[in-house]
SELO-652467 format. One record per atom (N, C-alpha, C): residue in one letter; x, y, z. Coordinates in Angstrom, 3 decimals. Atoms other than C-alpha are relative to their C-alpha. Layout:
N
<r "A", <X, Y, Z>>,
...
//
This chain:
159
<r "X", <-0.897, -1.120, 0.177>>,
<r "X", <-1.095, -4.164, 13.784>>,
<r "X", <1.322, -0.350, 0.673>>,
<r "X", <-1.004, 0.232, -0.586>>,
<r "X", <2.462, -4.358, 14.389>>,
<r "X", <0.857, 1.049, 0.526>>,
<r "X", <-0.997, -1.360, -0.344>>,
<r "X", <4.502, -1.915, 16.752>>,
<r "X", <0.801, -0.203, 1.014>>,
<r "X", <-1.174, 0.925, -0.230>>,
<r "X", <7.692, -2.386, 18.309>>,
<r "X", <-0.156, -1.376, 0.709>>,
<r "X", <-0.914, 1.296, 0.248>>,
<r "X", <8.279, -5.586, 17.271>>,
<r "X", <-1.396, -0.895, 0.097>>,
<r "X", <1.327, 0.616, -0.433>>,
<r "X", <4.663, -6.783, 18.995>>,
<r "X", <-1.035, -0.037, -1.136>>,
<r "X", <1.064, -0.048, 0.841>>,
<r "X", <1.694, -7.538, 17.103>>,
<r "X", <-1.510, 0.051, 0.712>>,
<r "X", <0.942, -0.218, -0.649>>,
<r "X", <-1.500, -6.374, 18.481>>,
<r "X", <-1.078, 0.145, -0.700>>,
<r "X", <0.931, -0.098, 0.105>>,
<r "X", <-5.008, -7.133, 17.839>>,
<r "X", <-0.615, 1.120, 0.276>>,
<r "X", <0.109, -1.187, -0.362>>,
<r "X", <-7.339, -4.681, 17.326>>,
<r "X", <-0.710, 0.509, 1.469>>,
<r "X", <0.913, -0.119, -1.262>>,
<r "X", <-9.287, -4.836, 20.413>>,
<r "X", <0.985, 0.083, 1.478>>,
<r "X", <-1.485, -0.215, -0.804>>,
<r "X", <-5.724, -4.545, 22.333>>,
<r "X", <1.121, 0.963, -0.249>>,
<r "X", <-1.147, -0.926, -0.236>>,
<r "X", <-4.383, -1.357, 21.194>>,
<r "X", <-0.186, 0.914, 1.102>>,
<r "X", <-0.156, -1.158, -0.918>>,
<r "X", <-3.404, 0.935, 23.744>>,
<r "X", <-0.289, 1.374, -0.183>>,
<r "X", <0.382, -1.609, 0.264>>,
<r "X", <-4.387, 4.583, 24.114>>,
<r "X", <0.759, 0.810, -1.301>>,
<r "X", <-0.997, -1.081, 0.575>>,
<r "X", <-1.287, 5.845, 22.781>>,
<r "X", <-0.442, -0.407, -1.969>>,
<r "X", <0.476, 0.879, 1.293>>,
<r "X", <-2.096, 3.532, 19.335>>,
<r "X", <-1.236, 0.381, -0.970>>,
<r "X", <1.498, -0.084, 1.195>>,
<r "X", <-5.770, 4.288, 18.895>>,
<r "X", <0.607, 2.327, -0.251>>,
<r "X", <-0.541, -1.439, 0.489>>,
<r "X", <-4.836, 8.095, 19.383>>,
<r "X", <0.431, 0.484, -1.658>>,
<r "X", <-0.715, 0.398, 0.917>>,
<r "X", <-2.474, 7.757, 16.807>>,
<r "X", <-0.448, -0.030, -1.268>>,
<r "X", <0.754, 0.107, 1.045>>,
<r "X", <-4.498, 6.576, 14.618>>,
<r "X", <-1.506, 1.055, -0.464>>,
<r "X", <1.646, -0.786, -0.009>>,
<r "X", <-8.260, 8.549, 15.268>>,
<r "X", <1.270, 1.388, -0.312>>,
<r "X", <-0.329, -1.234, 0.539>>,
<r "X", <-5.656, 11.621, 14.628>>,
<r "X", <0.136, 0.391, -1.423>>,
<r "X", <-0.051, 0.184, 1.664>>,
<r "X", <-4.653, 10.505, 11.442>>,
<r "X", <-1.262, -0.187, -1.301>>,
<r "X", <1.164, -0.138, 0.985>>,
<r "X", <-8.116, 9.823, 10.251>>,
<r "X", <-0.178, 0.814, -0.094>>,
<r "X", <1.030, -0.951, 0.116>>,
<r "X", <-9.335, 12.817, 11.420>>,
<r "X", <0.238, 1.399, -1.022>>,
<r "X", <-0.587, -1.270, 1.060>>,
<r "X", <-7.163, 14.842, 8.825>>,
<r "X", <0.021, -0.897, -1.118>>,
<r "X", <0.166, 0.455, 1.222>>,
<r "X", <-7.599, 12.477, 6.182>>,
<r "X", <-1.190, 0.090, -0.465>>,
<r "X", <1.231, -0.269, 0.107>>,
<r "X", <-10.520, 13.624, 4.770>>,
<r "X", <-0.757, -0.945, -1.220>>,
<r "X", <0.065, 1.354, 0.830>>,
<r "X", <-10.303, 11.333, 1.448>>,
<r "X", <-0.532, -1.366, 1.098>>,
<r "X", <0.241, 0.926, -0.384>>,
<r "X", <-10.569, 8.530, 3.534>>,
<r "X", <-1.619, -0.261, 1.031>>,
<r "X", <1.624, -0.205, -0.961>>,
<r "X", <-13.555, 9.768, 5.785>>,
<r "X", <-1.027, -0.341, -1.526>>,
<r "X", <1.140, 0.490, 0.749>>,
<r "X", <-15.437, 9.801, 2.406>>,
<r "X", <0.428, -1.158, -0.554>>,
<r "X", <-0.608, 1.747, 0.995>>,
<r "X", <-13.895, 6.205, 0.785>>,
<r "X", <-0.906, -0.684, 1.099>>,
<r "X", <0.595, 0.720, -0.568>>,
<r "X", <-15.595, 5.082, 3.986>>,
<r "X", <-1.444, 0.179, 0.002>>,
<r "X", <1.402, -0.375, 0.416>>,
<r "X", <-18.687, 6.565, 3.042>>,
<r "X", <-0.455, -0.604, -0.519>>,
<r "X", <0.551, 1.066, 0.863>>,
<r "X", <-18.921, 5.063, -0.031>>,
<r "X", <-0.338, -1.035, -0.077>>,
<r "X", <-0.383, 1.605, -0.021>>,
<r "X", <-17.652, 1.763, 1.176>>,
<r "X", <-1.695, -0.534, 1.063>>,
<r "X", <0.985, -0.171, -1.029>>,
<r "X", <-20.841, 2.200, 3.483>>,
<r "X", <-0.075, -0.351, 0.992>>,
<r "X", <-1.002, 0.614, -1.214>>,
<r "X", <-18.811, 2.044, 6.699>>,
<r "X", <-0.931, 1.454, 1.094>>,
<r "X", <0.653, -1.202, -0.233>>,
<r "X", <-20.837, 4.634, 9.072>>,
<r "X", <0.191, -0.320, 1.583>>,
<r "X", <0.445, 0.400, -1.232>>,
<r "X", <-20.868, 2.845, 12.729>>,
<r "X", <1.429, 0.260, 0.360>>,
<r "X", <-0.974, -0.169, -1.108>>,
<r "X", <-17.912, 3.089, 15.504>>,
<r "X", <1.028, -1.202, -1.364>>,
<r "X", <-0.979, 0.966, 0.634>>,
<r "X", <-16.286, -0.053, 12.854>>,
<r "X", <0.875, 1.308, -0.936>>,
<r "X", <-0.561, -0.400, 1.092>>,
<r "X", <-15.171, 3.131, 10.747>>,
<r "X", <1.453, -0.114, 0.393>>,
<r "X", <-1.857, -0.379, -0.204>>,
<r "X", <-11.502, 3.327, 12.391>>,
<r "X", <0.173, -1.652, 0.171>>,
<r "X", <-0.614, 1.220, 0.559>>,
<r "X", <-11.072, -0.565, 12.043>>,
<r "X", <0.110, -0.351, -1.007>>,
<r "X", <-0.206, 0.510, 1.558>>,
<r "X", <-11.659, -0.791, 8.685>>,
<r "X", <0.906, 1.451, -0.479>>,
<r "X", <-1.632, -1.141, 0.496>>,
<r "X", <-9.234, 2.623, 8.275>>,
<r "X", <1.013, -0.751, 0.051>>,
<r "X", <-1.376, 0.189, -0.619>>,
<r "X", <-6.942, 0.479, 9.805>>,
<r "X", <0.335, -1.054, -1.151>>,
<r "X", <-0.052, 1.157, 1.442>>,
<r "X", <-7.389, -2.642, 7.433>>,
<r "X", <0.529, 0.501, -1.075>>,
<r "X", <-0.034, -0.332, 1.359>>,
<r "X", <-7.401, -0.633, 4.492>>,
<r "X", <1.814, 0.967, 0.026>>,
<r "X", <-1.354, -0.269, 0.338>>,
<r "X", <-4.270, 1.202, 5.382>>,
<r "X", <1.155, -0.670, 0.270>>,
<r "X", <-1.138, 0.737, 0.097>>,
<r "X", <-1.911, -1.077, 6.993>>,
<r "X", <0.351, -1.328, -0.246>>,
<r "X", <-0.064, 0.961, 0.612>>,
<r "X", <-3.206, -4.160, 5.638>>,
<r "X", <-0.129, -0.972, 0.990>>,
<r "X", <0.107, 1.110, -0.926>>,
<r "X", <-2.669, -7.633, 7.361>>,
<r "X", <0.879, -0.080, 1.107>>,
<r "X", <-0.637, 0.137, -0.731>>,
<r "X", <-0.882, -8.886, 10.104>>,
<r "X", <1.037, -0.552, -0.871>>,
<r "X", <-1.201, 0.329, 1.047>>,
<r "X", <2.713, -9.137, 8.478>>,
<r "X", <1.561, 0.484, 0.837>>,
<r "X", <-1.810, -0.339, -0.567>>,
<r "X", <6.729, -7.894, 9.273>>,
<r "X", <-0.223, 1.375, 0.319>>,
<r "X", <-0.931, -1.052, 0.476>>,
<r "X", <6.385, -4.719, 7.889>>,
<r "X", <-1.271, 1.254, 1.573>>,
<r "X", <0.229, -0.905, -1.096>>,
<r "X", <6.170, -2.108, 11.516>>,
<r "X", <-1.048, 1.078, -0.718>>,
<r "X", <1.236, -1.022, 0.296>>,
<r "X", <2.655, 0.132, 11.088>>,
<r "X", <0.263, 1.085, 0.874>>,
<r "X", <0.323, -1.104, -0.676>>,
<r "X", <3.296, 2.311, 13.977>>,
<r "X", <1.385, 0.267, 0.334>>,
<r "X", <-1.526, -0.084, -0.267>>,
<r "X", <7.347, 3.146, 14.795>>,
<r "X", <-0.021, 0.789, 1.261>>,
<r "X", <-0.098, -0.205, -1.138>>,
<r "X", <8.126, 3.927, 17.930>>,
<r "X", <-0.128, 1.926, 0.593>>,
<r "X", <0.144, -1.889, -0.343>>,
<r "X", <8.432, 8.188, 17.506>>,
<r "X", <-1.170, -0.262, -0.749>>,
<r "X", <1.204, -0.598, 0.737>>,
<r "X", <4.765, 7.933, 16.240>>,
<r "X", <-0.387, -0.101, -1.664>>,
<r "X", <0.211, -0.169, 1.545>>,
<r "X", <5.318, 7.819, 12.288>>,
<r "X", <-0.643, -1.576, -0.239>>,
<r "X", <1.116, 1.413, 0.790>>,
<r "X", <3.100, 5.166, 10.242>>,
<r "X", <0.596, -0.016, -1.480>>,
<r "X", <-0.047, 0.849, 1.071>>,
<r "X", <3.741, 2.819, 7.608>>,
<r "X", <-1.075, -0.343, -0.844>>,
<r "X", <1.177, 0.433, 1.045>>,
<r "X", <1.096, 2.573, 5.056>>,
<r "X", <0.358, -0.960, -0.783>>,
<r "X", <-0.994, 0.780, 1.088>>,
<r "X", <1.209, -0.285, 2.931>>,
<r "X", <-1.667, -0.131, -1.125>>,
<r "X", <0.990, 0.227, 0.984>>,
<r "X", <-0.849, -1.475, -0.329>>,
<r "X", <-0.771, -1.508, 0.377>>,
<r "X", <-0.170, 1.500, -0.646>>,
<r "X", <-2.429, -4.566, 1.401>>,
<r "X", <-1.145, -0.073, -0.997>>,
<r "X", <0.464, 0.662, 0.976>>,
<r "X", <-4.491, -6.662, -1.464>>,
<r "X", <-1.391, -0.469, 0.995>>,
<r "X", <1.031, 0.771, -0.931>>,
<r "X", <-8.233, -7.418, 0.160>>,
<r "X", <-0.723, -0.474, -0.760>>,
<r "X", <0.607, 0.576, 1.143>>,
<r "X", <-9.552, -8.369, -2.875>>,
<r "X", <-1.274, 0.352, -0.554>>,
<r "X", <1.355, -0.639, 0.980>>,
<r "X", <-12.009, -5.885, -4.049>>,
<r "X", <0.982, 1.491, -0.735>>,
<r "X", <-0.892, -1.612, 0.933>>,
<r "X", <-9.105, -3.752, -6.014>>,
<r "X", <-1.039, 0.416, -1.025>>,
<r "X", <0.831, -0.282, 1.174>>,
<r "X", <-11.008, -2.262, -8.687>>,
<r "X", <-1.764, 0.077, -0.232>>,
<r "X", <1.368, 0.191, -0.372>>,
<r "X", <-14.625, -3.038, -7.058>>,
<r "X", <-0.141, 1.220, 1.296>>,
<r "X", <0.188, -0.911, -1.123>>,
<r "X", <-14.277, -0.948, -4.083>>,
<r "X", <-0.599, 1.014, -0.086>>,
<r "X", <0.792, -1.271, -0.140>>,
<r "X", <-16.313, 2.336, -3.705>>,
<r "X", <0.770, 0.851, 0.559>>,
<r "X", <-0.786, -0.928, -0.188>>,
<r "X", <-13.514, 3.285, -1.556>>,
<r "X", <1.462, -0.038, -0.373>>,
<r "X", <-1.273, 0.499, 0.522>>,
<r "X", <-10.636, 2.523, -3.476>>,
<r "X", <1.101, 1.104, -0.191>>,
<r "X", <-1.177, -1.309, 0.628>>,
<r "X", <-7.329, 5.199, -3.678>>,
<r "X", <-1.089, 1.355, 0.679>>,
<r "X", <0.396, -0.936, -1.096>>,
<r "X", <-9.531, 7.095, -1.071>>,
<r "X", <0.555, -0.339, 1.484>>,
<r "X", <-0.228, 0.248, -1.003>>,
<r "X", <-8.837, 5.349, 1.894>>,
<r "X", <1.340, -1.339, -0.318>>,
<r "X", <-1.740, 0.941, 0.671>>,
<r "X", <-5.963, 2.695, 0.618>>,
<r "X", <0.048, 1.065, -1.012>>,
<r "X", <-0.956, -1.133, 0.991>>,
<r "X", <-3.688, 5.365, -1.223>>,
<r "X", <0.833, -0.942, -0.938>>,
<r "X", <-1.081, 0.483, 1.343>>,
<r "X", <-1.168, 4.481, -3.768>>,
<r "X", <1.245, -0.073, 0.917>>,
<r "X", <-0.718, 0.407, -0.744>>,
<r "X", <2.028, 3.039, -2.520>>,
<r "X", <1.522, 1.676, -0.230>>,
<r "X", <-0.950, -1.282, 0.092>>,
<r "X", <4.465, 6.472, -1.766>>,
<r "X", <1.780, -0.700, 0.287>>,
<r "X", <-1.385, 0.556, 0.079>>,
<r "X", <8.346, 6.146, -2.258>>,
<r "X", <0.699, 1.315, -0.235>>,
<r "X", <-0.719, -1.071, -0.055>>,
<r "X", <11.320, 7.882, -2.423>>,
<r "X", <-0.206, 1.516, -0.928>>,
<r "X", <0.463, -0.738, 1.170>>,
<r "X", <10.403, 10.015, -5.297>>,
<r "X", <-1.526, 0.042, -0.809>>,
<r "X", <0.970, -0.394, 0.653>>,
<r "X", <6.918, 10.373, -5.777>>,
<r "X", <-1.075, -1.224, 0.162>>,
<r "X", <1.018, 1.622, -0.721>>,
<r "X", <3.928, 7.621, -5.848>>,
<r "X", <-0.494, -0.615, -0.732>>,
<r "X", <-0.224, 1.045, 0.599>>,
<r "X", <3.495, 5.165, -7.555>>,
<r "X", <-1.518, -0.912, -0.729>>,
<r "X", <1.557, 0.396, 0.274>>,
<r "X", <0.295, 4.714, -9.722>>,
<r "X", <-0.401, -1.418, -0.005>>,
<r "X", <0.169, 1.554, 0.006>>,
<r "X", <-1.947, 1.071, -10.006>>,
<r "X", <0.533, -0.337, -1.172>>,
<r "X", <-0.258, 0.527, 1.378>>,
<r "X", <-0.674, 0.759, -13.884>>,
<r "X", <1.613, -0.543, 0.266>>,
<r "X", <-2.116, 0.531, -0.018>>,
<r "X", <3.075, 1.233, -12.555>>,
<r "X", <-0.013, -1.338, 1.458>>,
<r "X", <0.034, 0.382, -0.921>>,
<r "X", <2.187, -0.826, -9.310>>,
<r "X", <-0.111, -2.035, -0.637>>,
<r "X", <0.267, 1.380, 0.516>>,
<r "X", <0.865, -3.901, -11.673>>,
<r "X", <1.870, -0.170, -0.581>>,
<r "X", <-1.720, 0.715, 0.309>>,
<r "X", <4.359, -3.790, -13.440>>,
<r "X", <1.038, -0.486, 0.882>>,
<r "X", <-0.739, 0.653, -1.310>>,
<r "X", <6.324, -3.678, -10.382>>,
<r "X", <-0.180, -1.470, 0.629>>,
<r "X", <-0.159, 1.835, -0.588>>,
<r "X", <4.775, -7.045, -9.038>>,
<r "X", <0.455, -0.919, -1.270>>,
<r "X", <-0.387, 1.417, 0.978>>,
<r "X", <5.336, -9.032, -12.209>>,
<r "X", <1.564, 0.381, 0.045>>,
<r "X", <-0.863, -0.281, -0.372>>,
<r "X", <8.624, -7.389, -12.135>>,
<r "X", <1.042, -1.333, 1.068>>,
<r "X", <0.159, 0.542, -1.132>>,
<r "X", <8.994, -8.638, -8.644>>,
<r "X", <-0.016, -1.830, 0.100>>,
<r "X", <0.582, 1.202, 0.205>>,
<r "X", <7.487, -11.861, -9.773>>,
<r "X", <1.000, -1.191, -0.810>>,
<r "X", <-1.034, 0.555, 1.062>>,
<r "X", <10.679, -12.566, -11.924>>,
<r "X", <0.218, -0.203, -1.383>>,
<r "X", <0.590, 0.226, 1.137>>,
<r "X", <8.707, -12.189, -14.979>>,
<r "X", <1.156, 0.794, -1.101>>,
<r "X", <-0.644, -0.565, 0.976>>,
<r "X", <10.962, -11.253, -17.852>>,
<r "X", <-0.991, 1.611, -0.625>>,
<r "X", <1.053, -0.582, 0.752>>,
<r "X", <9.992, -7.798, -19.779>>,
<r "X", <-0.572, -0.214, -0.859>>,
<r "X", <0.327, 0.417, 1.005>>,
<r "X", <9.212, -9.334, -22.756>>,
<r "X", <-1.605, -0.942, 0.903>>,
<r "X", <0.999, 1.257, -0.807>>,
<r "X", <6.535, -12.107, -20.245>>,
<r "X", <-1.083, 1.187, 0.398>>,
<r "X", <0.741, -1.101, -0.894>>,
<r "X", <5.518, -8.945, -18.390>>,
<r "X", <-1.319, 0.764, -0.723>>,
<r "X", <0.598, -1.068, 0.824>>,
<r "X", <4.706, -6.477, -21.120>>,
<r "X", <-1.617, -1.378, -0.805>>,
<r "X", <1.236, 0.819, 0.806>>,
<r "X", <2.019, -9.521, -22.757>>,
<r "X", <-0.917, -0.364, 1.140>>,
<r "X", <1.095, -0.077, -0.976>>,
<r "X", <0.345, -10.266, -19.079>>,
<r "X", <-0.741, 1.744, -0.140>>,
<r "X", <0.758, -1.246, 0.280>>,
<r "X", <-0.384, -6.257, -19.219>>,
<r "X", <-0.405, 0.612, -1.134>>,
<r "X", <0.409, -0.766, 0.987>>,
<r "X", <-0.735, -5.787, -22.778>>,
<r "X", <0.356, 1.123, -0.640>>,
<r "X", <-0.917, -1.544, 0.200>>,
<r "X", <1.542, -3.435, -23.694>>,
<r "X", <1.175, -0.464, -0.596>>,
<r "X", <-1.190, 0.517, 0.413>>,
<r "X", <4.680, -3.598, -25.833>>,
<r "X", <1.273, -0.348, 0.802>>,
<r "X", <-1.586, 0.216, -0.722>>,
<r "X", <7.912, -4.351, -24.682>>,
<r "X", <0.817, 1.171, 0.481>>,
<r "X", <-0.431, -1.371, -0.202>>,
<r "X", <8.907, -0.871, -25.089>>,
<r "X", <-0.403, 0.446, 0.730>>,
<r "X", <0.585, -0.194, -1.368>>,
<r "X", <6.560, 0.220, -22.896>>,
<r "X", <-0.246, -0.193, 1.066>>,
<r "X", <0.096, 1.009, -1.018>>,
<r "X", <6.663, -2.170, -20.373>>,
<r "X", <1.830, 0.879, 0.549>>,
<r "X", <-1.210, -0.699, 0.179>>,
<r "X", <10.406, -1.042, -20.793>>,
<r "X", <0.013, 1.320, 1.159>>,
<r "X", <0.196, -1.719, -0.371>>,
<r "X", <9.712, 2.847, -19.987>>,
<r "X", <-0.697, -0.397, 1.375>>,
<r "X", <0.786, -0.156, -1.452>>,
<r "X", <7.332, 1.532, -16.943>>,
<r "X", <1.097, -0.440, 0.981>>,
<r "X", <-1.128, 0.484, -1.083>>,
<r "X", <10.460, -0.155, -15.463>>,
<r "X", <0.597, 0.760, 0.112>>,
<r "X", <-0.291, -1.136, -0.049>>,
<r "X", <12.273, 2.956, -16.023>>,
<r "X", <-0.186, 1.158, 1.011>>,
<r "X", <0.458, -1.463, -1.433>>,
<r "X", <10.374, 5.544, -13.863>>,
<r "X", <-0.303, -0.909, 0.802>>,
<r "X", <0.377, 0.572, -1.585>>,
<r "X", <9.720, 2.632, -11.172>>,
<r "X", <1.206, 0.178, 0.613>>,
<r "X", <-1.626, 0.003, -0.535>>,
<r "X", <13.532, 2.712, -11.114>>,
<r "X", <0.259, 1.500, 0.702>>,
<r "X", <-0.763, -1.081, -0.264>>,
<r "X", <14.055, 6.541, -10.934>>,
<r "X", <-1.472, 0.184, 1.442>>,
<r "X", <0.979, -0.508, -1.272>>,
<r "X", <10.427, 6.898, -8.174>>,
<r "X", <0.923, -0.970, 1.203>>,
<r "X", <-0.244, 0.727, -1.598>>,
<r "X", <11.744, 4.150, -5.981>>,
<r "X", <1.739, 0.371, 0.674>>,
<r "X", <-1.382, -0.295, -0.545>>,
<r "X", <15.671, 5.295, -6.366>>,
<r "X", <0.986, -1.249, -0.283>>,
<r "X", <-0.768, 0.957, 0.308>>,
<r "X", <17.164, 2.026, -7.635>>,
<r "X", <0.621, 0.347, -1.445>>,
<r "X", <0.304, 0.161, 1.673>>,
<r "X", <18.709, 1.138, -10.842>>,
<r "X", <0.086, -1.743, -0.507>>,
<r "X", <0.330, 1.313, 0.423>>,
<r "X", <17.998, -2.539, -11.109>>,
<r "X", <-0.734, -0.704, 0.692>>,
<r "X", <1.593, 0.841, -0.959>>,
<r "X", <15.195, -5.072, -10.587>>,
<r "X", <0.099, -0.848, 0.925>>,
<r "X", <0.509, 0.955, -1.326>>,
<r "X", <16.211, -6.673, -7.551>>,
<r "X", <-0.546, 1.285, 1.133>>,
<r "X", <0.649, -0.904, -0.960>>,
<r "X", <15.923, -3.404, -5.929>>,
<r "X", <-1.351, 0.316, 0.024>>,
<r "X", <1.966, -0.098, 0.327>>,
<r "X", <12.323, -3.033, -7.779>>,
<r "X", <-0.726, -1.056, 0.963>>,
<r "X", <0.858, 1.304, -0.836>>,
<r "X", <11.760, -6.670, -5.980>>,
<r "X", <0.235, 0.535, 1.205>>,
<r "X", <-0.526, -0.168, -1.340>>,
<r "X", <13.334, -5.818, -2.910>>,
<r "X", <-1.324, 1.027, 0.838>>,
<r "X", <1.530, -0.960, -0.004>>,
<r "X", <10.660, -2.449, -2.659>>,
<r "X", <-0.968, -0.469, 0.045>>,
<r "X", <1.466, 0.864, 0.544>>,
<r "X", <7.902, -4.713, -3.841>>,
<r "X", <-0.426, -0.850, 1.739>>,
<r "X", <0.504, 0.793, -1.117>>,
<r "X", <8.443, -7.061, -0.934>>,
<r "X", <-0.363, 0.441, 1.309>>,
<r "X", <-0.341, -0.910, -1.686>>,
<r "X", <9.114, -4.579, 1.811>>,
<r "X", <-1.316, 0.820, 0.065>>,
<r "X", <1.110, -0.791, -0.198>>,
<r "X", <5.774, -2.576, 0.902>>,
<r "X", <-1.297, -1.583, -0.371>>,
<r "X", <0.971, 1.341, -0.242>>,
<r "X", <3.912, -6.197, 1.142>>,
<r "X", <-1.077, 0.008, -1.664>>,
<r "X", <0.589, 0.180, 0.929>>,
<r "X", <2.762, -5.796, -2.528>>,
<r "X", <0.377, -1.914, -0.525>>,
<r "X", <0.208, 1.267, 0.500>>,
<r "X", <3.738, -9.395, -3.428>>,
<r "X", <0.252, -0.996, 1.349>>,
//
């Protein structure tokens, strides 16, 4: 976990840290059951909260100094297998609203430099549509062009 500036293992956060966090579970109630499913039941449940919401050890600050948290979309490699999937890892939130997995796949190829025309045939979808998905990523995240889509992409550790 990273908080000002430090990066701290989990077996080295401080009071103020785990607090912090055991508060935030304890009103996330989605996530109490994602860990259910995931069949997480022992004292490990608030380390693997932590995994699943702020991901790996990386840049992007999890805990900010007045208390607020950074959620990010961190990739552990059971997207789509998980039991607790979009219960306990949420969907990536932005200026305007949040940002489903269909619009989340466009964004990384996006991101990825992929032309729309390249994009829209990895997802299967016309051009037009691929089109329209770049569209509302533009007006949720507040940009109007795809470096800002990349720029977003990188800063919420999706690619």
């Amino acid at each position: 976990m990273l908080k000002n500036g430090k990066v701290y293992p989990f077996y080295d956060f401080d009071h103020q840290t785990i607090a912090i966090i055991e508060q935030e579970f304890k009103i996330d109630k989605e996530a109490q059951a994602g860990l259910m499913k995931m069949g997480v039941h022992s004292w490990s449940h608030l380390k693997q909260f932590i995994v699943c919401k702020y991901g790996s050890f990386d840049t992007m600050t999890d805990i900010e100094p007045n208390g607020n948290t950074n959620h990010e979309r961190y990739d552990c490699g059971n997207r789509g297998i998980c039991p607790g999937e979009n219960l306990v890892c949420k969907a990536v939130e932005c200026r305007n609203g949040t940002i489903t997995p269909r619009l989340e796949t466009a964004l990384k190829l996006i991101a990825k430099g992929l032309l729309d025309k390249e994009a829209a045939s990895k997802m299967f979808i016309s051009e037009h549509t691929f089109k329209n998905h770049r569209r509302k990523l533009q007006q949720l995240i507040g940009t109007n062009n795809k470096a800002g889509l990349a720029a977003f992409a990188v800063s919420k550790n999706l690619i």
